[in-house]
LOTI-293672 format. One line per 4 residues: their letters; for each residue x negated, y, z of C-alpha. Coordinates in Angstrom, 1 decimal. Layout:
% residues N
A> X,Y,Z; ... $
END
This chain:
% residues 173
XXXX> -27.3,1.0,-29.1; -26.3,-2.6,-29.6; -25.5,-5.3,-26.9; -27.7,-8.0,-27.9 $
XXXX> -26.0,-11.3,-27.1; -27.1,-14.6,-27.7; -25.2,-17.3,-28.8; -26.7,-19.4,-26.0 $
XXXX> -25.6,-17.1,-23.5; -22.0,-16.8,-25.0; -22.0,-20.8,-24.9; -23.2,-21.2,-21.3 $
XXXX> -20.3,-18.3,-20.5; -17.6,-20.6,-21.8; -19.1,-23.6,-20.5; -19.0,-22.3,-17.4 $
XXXX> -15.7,-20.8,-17.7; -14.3,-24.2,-19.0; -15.6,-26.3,-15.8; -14.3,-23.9,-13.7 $
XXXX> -10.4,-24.3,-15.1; -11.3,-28.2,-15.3; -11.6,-28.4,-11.7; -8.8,-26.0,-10.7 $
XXXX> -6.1,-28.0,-12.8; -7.9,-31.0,-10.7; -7.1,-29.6,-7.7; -3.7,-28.1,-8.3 $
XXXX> -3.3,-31.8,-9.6; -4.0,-33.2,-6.7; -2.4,-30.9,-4.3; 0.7,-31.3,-6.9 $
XXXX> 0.9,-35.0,-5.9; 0.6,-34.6,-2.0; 3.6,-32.6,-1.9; 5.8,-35.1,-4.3 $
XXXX> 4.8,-37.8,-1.6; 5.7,-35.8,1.1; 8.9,-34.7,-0.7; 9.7,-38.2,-1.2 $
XXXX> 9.3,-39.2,2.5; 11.4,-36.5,3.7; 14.8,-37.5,1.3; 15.6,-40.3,3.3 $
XXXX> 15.7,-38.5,6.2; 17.4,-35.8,4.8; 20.6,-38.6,3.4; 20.5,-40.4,6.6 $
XXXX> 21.2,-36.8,8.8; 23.9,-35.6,6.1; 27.2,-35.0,7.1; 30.5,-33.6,5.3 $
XXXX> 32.0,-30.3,6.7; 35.1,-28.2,5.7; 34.1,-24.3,6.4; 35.3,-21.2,5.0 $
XXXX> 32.7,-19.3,3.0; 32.0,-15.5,4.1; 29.2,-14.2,2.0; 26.2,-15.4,0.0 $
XXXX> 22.9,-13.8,-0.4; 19.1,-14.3,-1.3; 17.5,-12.9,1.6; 13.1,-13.0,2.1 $
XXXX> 12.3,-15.4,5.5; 12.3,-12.2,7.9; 15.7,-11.2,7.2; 17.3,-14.4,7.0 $
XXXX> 15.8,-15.1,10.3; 17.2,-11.7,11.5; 20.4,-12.3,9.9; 21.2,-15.9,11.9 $
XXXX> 18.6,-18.6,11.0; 16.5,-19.9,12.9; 12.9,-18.2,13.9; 11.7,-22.2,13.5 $
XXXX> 12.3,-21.6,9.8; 9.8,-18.8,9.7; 7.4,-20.6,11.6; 7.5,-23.5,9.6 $
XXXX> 7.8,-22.3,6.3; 4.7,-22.3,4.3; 2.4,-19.2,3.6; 2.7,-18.9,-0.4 $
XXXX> 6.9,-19.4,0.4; 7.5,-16.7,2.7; 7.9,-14.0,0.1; 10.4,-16.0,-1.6 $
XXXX> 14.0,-15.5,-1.6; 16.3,-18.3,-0.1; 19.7,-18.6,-0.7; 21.6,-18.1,2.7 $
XXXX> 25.0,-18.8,3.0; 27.2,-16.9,6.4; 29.9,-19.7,6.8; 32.8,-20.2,9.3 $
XXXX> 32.9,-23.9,10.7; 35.6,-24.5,13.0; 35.6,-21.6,15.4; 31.9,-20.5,15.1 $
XXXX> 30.2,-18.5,12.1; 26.7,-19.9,11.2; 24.2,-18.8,8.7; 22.8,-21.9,6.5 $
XXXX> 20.2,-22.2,3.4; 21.3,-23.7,0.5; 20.3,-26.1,-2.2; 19.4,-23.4,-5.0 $
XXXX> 21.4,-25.4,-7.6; 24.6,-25.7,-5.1; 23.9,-21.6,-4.0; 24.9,-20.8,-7.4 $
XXXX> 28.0,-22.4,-7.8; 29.5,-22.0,-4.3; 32.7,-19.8,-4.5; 32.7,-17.1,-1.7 $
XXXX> 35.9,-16.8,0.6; 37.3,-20.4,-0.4; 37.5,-23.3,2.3; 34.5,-26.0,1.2 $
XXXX> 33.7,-29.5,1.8; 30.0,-29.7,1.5; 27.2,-31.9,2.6; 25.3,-30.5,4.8 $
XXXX> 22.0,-31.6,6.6; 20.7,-29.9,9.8; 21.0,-25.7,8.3; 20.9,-27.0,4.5 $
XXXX> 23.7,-27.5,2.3; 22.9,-29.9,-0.2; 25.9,-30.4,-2.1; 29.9,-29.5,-2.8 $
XXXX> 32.0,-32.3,-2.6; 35.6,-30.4,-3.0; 37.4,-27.1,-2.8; 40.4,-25.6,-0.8 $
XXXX> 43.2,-25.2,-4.1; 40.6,-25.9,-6.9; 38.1,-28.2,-8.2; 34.5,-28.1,-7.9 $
XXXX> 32.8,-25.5,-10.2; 30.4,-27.3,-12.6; 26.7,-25.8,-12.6; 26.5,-23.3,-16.3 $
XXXX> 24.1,-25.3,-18.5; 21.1,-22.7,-19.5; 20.5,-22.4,-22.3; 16.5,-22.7,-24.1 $
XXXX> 14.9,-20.0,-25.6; 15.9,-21.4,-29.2; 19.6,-21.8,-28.4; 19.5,-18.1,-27.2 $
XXXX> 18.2,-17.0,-30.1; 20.1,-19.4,-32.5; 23.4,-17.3,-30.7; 21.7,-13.9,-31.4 $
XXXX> 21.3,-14.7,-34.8; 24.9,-16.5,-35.3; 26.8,-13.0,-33.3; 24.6,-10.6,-36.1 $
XXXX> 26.1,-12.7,-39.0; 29.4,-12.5,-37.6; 29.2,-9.2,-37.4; 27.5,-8.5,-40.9 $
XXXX> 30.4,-10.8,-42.4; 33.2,-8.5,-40.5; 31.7,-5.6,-41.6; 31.5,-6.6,-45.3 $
XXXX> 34.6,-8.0,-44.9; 36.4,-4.6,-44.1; 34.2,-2.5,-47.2; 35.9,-5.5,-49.4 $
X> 39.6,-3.7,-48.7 $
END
């Protein structure tokens, strides 16, 4: 037996379809904007309460919220942190200042460059490290640059014509 469809009913489908992605890029547009404002009156805060602080890096890991509140942060972090967030990994740092060992979040960008059991001078703010500034015997280790999609493959494609060109190279002798 065969489904009978209209064209009209096809075109009210997609109409309706189409209104209903129009006003969730609206909202998300919206909502997108709210937190840029709020993220922008939280930076000066953030500058105005960072300090610089030598410590000795222990260990680095991504933990989820629950276990980086059960290994040192603070339970205000769990409270405060946002619903869609709390499954998310953040980058916890266990650090020695002075005499005391704390655990601290990190900047993501900063989490992957900070050397583990080297002495650091970092800016830090309340629990959050937002930048290096030096390193014990060493300079400060420059961030990788990704690379796209099309440099990735471009490298792919350059290491098989290497590898053709050594292979022919060797049936040659």
């Amino acid at each position: 037996m065969l489904l009978a469809i209209s064209a009209q009913t096809v075109f009210s489908v997609l109409i309706t379809v189409l209104i209903i992605l129009s006003a969730v890029l609206v909202i998300l547009y919206i909502l997108g904007r709210r937190l840029q404002a709020k993220q922008a009156m939280q930076q000066p805060m953030l500058e105005a309460n960072t300090m610089e602080v030598s410590m000795l890096i222990i260990d680095k890991k991504k933990l989820r919220v629950k276990e980086a509140v059960a290994a040192g942060l603070p339970e205000q972090v769990e409270k405060e942190m946002p619903i869609y967030a709390r499954m998310s990994k953040l980058p916890v740092v266990k650090a020695k200042v002075g005499p005391r060992v704390l655990t601290l979040m990190a900047d993501p960008t900063v989490y992957e460059i900070i050397p583990v059991k080297k002495e650091v001078k970092v800016a830090v703010s309340g629990i959050y490290i937002r930048s290096i500034k030096s390193v014990r015997g060493g300079v400060v280790p420059e961030m990788p640059k990704q690379k796209g999609f099309f440099a990735k493959l471009r490298g792919k494609a350059e290491k098989v014509v290497k590898e053709n060109g050594t292979e022919q190279s060797k049936k040659k002798k």
